[in-house]
N, C-alpha and C positions, 0 to 999 in steps of 0.2 A: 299629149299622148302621141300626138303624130313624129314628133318630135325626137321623143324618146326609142318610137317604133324607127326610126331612120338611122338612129345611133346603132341600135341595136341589129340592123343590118349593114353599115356599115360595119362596125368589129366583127361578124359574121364575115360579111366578103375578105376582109382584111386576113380572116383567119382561115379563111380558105386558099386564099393567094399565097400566106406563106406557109401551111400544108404540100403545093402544090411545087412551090419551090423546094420545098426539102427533097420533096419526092424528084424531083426531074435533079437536084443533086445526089439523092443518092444511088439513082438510074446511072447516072455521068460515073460515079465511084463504079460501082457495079459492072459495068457492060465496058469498062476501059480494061484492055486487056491486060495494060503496065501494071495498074493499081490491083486488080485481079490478083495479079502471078506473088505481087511483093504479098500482098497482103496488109498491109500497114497504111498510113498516113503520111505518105513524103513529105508533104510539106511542111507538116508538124514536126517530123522530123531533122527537117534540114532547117527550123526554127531552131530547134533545141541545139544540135552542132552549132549553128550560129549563136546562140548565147553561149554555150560552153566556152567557145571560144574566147568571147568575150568575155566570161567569167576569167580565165586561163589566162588573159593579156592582163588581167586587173590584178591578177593574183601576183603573178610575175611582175608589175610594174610596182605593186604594194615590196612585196619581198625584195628588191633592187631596190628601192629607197630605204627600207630598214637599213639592207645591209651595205648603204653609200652612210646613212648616216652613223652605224656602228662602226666603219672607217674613219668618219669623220671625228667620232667622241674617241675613238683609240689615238687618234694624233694628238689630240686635245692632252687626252689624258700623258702624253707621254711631254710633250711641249709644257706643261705643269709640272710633271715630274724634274724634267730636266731644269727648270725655272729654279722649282725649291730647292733641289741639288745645287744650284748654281748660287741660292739666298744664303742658305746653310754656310758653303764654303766662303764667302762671304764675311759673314757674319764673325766665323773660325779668326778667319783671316786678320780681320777687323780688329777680333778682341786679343790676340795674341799683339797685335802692332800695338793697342792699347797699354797692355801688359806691359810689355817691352820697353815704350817710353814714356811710361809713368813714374814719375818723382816721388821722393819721399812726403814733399811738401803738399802734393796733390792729392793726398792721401786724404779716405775721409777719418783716419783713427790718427790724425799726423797731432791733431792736439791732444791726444792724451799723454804722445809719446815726444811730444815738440821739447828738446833740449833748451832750447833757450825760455818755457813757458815761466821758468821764476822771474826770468829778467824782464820778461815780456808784463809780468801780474804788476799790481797795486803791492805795496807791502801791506799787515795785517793794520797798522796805525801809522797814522804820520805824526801823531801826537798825543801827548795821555788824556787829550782834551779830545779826540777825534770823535764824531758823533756819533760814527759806525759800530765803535766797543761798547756797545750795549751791553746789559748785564745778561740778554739771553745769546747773543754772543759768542758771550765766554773767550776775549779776544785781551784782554786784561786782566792781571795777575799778578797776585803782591811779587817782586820781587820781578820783573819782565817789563818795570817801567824805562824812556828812554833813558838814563843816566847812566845805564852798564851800559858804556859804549864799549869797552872792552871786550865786554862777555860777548856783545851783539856781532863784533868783530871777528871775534875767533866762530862763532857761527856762520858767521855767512860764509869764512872761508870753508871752514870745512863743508857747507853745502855746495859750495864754487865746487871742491876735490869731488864731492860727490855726482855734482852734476856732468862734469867732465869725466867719469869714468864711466858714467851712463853712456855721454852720447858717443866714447869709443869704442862701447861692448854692443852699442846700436848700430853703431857705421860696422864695426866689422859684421854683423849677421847680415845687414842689410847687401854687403859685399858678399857674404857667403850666399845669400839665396838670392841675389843676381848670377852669381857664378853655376849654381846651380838651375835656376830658370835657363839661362843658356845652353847649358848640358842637353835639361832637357826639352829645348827646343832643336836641338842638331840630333839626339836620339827620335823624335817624331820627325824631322824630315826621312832621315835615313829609313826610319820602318814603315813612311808614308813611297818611298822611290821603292822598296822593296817589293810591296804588297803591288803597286802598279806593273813593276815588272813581273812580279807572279802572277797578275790576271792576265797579263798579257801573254805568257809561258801557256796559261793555261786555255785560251782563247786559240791561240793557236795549235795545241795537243787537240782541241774540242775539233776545232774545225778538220787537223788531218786525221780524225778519229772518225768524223760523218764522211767525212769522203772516200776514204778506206772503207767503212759499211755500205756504203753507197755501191760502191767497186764490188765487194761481197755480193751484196744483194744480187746486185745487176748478173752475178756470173750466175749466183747459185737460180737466179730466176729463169736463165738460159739455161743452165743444165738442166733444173726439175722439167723446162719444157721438152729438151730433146728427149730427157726420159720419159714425159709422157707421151712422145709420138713413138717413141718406141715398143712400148709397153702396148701402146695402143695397134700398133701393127702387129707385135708380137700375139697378142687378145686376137686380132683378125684373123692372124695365122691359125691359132689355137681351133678358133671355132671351125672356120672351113675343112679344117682335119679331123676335127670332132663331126660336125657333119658327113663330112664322106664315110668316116668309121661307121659310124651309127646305121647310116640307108645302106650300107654295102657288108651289115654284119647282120649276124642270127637273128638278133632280138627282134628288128624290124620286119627283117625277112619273115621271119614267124618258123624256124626252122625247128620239125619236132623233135633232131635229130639233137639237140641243146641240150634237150631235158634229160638225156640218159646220163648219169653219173659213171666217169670211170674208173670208180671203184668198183662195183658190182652192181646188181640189177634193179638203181634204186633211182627215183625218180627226183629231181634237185626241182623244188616247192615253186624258187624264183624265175626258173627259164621256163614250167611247163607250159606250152602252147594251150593243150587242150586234150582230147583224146582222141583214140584212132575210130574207125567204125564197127570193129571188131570187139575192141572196149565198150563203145557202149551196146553192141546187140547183145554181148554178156551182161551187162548191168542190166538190162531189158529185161533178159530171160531173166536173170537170181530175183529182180523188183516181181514179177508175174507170180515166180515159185512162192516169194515171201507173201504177195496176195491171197496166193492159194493156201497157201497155212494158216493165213490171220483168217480165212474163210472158217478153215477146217476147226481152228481153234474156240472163234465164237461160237459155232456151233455146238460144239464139246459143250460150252459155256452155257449156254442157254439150254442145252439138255439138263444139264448138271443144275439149272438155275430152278428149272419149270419141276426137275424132281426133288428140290430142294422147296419148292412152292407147295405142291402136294401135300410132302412131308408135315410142314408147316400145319397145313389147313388139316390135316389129318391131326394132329395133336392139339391143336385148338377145337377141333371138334368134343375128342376127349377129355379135354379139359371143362368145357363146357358141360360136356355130361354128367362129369365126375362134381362138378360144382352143383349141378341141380341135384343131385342125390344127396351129396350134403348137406343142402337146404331141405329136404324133405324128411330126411335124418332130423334134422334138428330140429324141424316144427313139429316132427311126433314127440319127439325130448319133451319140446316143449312145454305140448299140451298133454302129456303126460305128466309132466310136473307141477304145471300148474292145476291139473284135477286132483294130483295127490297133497297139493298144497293147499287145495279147495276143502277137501276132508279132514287134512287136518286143522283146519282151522275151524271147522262146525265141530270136532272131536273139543279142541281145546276151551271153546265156547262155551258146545254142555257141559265141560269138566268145571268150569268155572263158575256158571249155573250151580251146580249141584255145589260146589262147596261154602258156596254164600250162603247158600238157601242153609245148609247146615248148620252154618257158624251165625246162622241170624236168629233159629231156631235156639241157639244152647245160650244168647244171651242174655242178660234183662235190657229192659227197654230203654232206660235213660244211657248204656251202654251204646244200646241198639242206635240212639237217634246221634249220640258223640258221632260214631262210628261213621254212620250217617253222612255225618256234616263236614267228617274228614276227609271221606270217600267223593263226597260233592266237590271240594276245594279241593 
């Protein structure tokens, strides 16, 4: 316990001691006449400027490395560009020199078209014995055995003529679309030097065409200036003459002399001043007469109202009177009527009496009791 009791005044002291410091800081904030006057917390403040800054140098040193290395990827990217430009022409280059000294024999379609391909082949049999002439074949043939050497003779020749007139109708196209490959490889230099010289026509029209706007520019951006200090003095002018007019004219002066219109004796709505003193001791006096009327007139009014009041109570009187006469008019009706209603009904009663009694007298009985029993129902 004792223990606890010691903890417990220690955090007690402790929490006194830094009570007392807050307090003797905010005495020091308080009673210093700099922090007084500002009002605020300098130091917190020239904390926060000091990190802005910081923030500000980070910011700026982040955005200079973006835009060193969008420098960097722009050369890249142009250093590729000119590269693949460079592969391309190349390549052009390459397969054209290809083209150009490429043989017939280098050809990959040279054997279907190869002049010498009979001389070069197997013949179809070397003999009627030959293992190859099978019967699926079909390489042997009643009458195509070797013994027509003759026949075989005049065949080959004529395929010999054959094949000879192939490979000269081959060599000449082969001559003709070299002749023309050539053509048109001197038409693509020629409309390749051309279009070079037209970018460079036009490269150069670009360039004395910016520089000429440039020229443009620069003049019309010195004139719109000289005109705007012109205009701008001339505005200055303007005002200080508007000024003097304005303090040195009627309107401001307040001149009642404005408001007369000279056409006749009529008052212009937008210059009047106000009025004379004469004016208003007339508007005074017609305002007092008009009092005196609106006096004169309620009263009329309320004469006229309270004999109208009278009137009223005097015909509501008579009417009231006239209504209780009516009602005592009509209670005598009434009971007048109802007495003569009263008698006649004791009249019709005995009348009624009397003629039962008759007619009960003049009948026989078993009539009598019918009679009777009808008169009950």
């Amino acid at each position: 316990m004792s223990g606890l009791g010691q903890l417990r005044e220690q955090r007690e002291a402790a929490a006194v001691e830094r009570r007392r410091e807050q307090e003797f800081l905010r005495r020091s904030r308080i009673f210093n006449a700099r922090l007084r006057t500002i009002g605020i917390d300098k130091d917190a403040l020239d904390v926060q400027v000091k990190e802005r800054k910081i923030q500000e140098a980070i910011e700026k040193a982040r955005h200079e490395k973006f835009a060193n290395d969008m420098k960097r990827n722009d050369r890249l990217m142009c250093l590729l560009e000119e590269q693949q430009k460079r592969e391309i022409k190349d390549m052009n280059k390459a397969l054209k020199e290809f083209q150009k000294n490429q043989t017939p024999e280098t050809r990959r379609e040279f054997d279907l078209n190869d002049p010498q391909a009979l001389k070069k082949d197997r013949p179809a049999r070397v003999s009627d014995t030959d293992p190859r002439c099978t019967i699926s074949g079909m390489q042997k043939f009643a009458g195509e055995d070797l013994n027509y050497e003759q026949r075989m003779k005049f065949q080959k020749e004529q395929l010999r003529e054959w094949s000879l007139q192939q490979q000269k109708d081959w060599k000449t196209a082969l001559a003709d679309q070299k002749l023309a490959d050539d053509l048109y490889d001197k038409y693509r230099v020629e409309i390749d030097r051309k279009i070079m010289e037209l970018q460079r026509q036009e490269e150069e029209s670009r360039r004395a065409v910016c520089t000429a706007t440039k020229d443009f520019n620069r003049i019309q951006a010195d004139e719109l200036a000289y005109k705007k200090e012109l205009d701008k003095s001339q505005t200055l002018r303007d005002n200080m003459d508007e000024i003097t007019f304005l303090l040195r004219g009627d309107f401001l002066s307040e001149n009642p002399a404005q408001a007369l219109s000279p056409l006749g004796d009529r008052v212009l709505v937008d210059r009047w001043k106000g009025m004379s003193p004469e004016q208003l001791m007339a508007i005074r006096h017609y305002q007092k007469e008009q009092v005196q009327e609106n006096l004169r007139m309620k009263e009329q009014e309320r004469q006229r109202d309270a004999e109208w009041d009278r009137q009223r109570v005097q015909a509501a009187r008579a009417q009231i009177l006239l209504e209780r006469e009516q009602q005592r008019q009509h209670r005598e009706r009434r009971r007048d009527l109802d007495f003569m209603n009263a008698e006649l009904s004791q009249e019709q009663r005995a009348k009624n009496i009397y003629l039962k009694e008759e007619a009960y007298s003049n009948v026989p009985t078993a009539q009598y009791y019918a009679q009777f029993n009808t008169t009950t129902r």
